[in-house]
Each structure stands twice: as structure tokens, then as C-alpha cells.
C-alpha positions, 0 to 999 in steps of 0.5 A, spaced: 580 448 610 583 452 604 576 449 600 572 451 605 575 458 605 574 459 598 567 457 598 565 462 603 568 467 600 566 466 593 558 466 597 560 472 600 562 475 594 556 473 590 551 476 595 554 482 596 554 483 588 546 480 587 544 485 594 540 490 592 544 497 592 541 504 594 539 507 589 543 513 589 538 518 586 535 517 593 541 519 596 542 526 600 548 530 599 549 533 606 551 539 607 551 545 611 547 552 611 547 558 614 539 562 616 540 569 613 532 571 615 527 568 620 524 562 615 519 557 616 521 550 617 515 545 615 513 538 615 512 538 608 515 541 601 510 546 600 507 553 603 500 548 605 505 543 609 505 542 617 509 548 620 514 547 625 517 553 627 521 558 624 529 557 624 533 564 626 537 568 623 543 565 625 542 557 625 546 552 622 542 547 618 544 540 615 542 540 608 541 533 607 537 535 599 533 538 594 526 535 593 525 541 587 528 547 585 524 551 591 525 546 597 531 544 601 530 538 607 534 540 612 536 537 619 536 542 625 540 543 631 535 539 635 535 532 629 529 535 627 528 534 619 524 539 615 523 543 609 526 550 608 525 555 602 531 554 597 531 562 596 538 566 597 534 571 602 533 566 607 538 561 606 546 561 604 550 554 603 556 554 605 558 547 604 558 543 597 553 545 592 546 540 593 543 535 587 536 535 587 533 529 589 531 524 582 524 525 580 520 520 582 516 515 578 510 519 580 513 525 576 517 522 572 513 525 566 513 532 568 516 538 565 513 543 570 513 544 578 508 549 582 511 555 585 505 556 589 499 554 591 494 555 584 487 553 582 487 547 577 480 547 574 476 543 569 477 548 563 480 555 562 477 559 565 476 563 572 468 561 573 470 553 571 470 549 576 476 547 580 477 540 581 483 542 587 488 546 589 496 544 586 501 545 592 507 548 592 513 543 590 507 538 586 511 536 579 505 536 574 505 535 566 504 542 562 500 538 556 498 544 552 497 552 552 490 553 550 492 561 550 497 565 554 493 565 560 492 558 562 496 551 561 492 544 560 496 540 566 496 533 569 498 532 575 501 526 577 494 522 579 493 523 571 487 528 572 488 532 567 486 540 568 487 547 567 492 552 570 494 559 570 501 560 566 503 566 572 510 565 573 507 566 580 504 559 580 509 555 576 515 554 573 516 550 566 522 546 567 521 544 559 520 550 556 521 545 548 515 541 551 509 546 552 507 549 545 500 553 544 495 550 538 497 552 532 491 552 529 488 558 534 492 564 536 493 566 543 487 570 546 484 571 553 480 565 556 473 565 556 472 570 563 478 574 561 476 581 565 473 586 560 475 592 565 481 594 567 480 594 574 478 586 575 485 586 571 488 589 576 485 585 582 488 579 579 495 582 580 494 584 586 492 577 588 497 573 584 503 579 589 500 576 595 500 568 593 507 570 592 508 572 599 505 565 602 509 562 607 512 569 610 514 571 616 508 574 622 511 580 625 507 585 629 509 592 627 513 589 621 517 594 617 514 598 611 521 598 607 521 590 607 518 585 605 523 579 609 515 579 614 509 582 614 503 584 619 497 584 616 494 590 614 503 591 611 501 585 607 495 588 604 498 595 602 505 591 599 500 586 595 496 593 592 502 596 591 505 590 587 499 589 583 496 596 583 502 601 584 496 604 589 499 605 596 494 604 602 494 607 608 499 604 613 495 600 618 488 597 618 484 602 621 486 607 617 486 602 611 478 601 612 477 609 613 480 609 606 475 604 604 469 607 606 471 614 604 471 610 597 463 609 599 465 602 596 463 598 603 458 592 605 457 589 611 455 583 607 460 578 606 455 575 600 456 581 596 464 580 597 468 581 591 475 579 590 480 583 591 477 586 597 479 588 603 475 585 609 475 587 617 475 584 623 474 586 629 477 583 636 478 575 637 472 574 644 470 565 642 470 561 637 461 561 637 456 566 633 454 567 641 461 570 643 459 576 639 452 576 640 452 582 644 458 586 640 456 592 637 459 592 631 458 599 629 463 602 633 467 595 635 475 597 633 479 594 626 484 589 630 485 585 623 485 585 615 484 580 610 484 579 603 478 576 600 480 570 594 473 568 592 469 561 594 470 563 601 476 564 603 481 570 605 489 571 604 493 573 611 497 573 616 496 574 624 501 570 628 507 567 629 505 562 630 501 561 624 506 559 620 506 567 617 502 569 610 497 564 608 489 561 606 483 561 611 476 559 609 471 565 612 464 561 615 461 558 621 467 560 624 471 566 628 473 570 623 465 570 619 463 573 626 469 578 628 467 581 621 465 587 621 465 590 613 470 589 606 470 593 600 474 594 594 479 599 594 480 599 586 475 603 581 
């Protein structure tokens, strides 16, 4: 019997040291956070993710850990796990400090993670093709840095591609890694703006793909920037990027463009960095608003224009706050009543 005993033992010691152990870069250290403002709760770590809700300020969550330097995964009140941004103005630990989680295989490469969502292009340039987006939270290869607006890239597919350098947009995780050829100074990429207005627009767009994932509010408050209604978003954008302060709500934001006599009713001769207005939501068909006359129909919403069709806005809560749309063959080309540039 003392054999037999033995025997078992030593097969249970000898399984449990060949058994597979979790890996511990995988494992999350729970911890406990405070909500300090209303913030989005996605499916995802990225501003593109799949919106949840927004957690109150107040909540308790449970951080169970940090994916990269900008999202936490948390678990909320009801077990629902999601991902929230790790920025203080939203979020306040108050247990033990969270590790981020190991790279995985996939990055384990990379040197830089995306910040927010930036065009990944196949040269150095603005008019160059973009192969996709590169999403918020993606960790990517910074190859080289062909001059000081743009980085050469690979992604974790291997693609290899350009990007801008915005702190915005990405975040060099390994500063000694990215070098500039020696063999060329650095200059402005082949479609650097020659003007100084086209300068200006791009900080401006870059001021409001800082805002992505920010919190809707109708009426919101001038004075912060913790939510935004549009035409608040639109003024905060031309203030951050152009030091220009627009009038406070749409309507008045599009008298403004007009009295500049830089408006088109076109949406094919939109530019970007303009403003473009809308009128009331009456269907998601061109027929809805067949009848419309959109000579004196009323300004209820305001966008952005990014170029290639798409618009940077907020119009609900429900939404999931700032974010992208493409204008096409779908409400928003039929609600539009004319854009313009506010920027000379």
C-alpha cells in the first residue's frame, strides 16, 4: 500500500511540473477605478471599437489590465468587460498600479503604438494612396524617418507603409530605434502645403482627431472640453489648430461662412478642413427631402470635412461621441445644404 501510495504521488508530482502553466504575461492584475467623467466603454481598444456605453462619473470598475499605454480593460458593475481610456481626466485607480499586458507575437517588434486613428499610406505624401487606416491602440514598426513629417511603418501583417510623426497619431515607444537617413536632411514630404492656410487646416484636423471618442452633450459647455455638441467641437477644433474663435452655435457658424463668400452647395467641390452644414434628419432616402427647399430650410448640424468622403463630428449619445462618417448615398449627402472654409 506505502508503494502504491508512493507511486501516485510521484505521477501527480510529474504531471503537475510537465502541465503547461499560464502564462503570466497574460495574466490580468485586478484592481479597482473610479469614473472621474462620463467616458466611453467599447468592445475594443480603439476609438473605432464597438461602443457600449458611457460609464458615469462615479462608477466603480474593476481593471483587470492594460492592453497599451492608452486603454485599460475594465469590468463594470453588471460583468460587462470593455475598454476605457487610461487618461487621468477619466479615470482614477485607486487600488494597485496596473502592468500592461506583454506584447503579443504579432507586435512583439514594435516600437510604436497608435494614438489615434492615422492614414497609412503607400509613400510619403498626402496625394499617395492609403492602403487603411491604423487604429488606435494597433503597435506597429517605425522602419525609418524619411523627413519630419512622415515615418516609414510596418504593421503587424508586415505591410510596410507611411504615416505621419503627430504625436497625435503615434507614440514612439523606442525613441533609439527611429533614425532620419543620413544621407538626405530632413524636408517636408512631396505635398508639403506651400501656403500657409493648408498648414493651418491640417492642425486643425489633427486638434480634432485628438477628440475622438469624446463624449456627446447637447448644449455642452464652452469652457471644457470633457463633451462636445458639434458646432462646440467645430469651434474647439479652429481654436486649437488656427487660434481662430467661431461663433458659438451652427447656425451662426454657417452665417459666418457665408459672409466670408467662401460657401459651395457642391459637395464635389469641398475642400478639407471645411465646415459643411446640415439640415434636419426626415429619412434615410434622396426622396425624404425631394420636397425640401434647402434655400431656407434651418442649420440643425455641422461637420467637418476630412477629404475622400468622409466628415469628423458628434451628434448623440448614442453615437459613441466624436467620430468619422463617410458623406454618400446616405442622409447626411441629402441633409447637406452647403460648406466652406473659414481659413483664408
Amino acid at each position: 500500500m506505502k508503494k502504491m501510495t508512493s507511486l501516485l504521488l510521484s505521477l501527480a508530482v510529474a504531471a503537475a511540473c510537465t502541465f503547461p502553466a499560464p502564462s503570466p504575461a497574460k495574466a490580468a492584475q485586478a484592481t479597482q477605478a473610479e469614473i472621474i467623467n462620463s467616458v466611453s466603454f467599447r468592445g475594443k481598444p480603439s476609438v473605432n471599437g464597438g461602443f457600449i456605453r458611457y460609464l458615469k462619473k462615479g462608477e466603480k470598475v474593476a481593471v483587470l489590465g492594460q492592453p497599451n499605454a492608452y486603454w485599460f480593460q475594465v469590468k463594470d458593475g453588471q460583468g460587462v468587460i470593455g475598454y476605457i481610456s487610461t487618461q487621468s481626466k477619466y479615470t482614477q485607480v485607486t487600488g494597485t498600479a496596473v502592468s500592461e499586458t506583454a506584447a503579443s507575437p504579432a507586435s512583439a517588434g514594435a516600437n510604436a503604438v497608435i494614438v489615434n486613428s492615422v492614414s497609412f499610406r503607400t509613400s510619403p505624401s498626402t496625394g499617395a494612396q492609403r492602403i487603411r487606416y491604423l487604429q488606435s491602440g494597433e503597435a506597429v514598426t517605425v522602419v525609418s524617418q524619411p523627413n519630419s513629417y512622415w515615418y516609414q511603418v510596418k504593421d503587424s501583417d508586415g505591410v510596410t507603409g507611411y504615416t505621419s510623426t503627430n504625436s497625435r497619431y503615434i507614440q514612439v515607444t523606442d525613441g533609439n530605434a527611429v533614425q532620419a537617413p543620413a544621407s538626405a536632411p530632413l524636408s517636408a514630404p512631396e505635398s508639403a502645403p506651400a501656403v500657409g492656410g493648408s498648414v493651418v487646416i491640417e492642425k486643425v484636423v489633427a486638434a480634432g482627431m485628438g477628440y475622438l471618442g469624446t463624449p456627446y452633450e447637447y448644449g455642452s459647455s464652452r469652457s471644457t472640453t470633457a463633451t462636445f455638441d458639434c458646432s462646440d467641437l467645430i469651434r474647439q477644433m479652429f481654436i486649437d489648430g488656427a487660434g481662430l474663435t467661431l461663433p458659438a452655435d451652427s447656425r451662426k457658424q454657417g452665417d459666418y461662412v457665408k459672409q466670408l463668400g467662401m460657401d459651395s452647395k457642391s459637395l464635389s467641390q469641398l475642400k478639407r478642413g471645411d465646415i459643411l452644414f446640415f439640415m434636419s434628419y426626415k429619412g434615410s432616402s434622396a426622396s425624404s427631402y425631394s420636397s425640401v427647399d434647402k434655400e431656407t430650410a434651418r442649420i440643425t448640424h455641422a461637420a467637418v470635412y476630412l477629404g475622400d468622403g468622409q466628415i469628423l463630428h458628434t451628434y448623440s449619445k448614442t453615437s459613441g461621441g466624436v467620430r468619422i462618417d463617410r458623406i454618400g448615398g446616405n442622409h447626411w449627402e441629402y441633409r447637406f445644404l452647403f460648406g466652406g472654409s473659414v481659413i483664408k
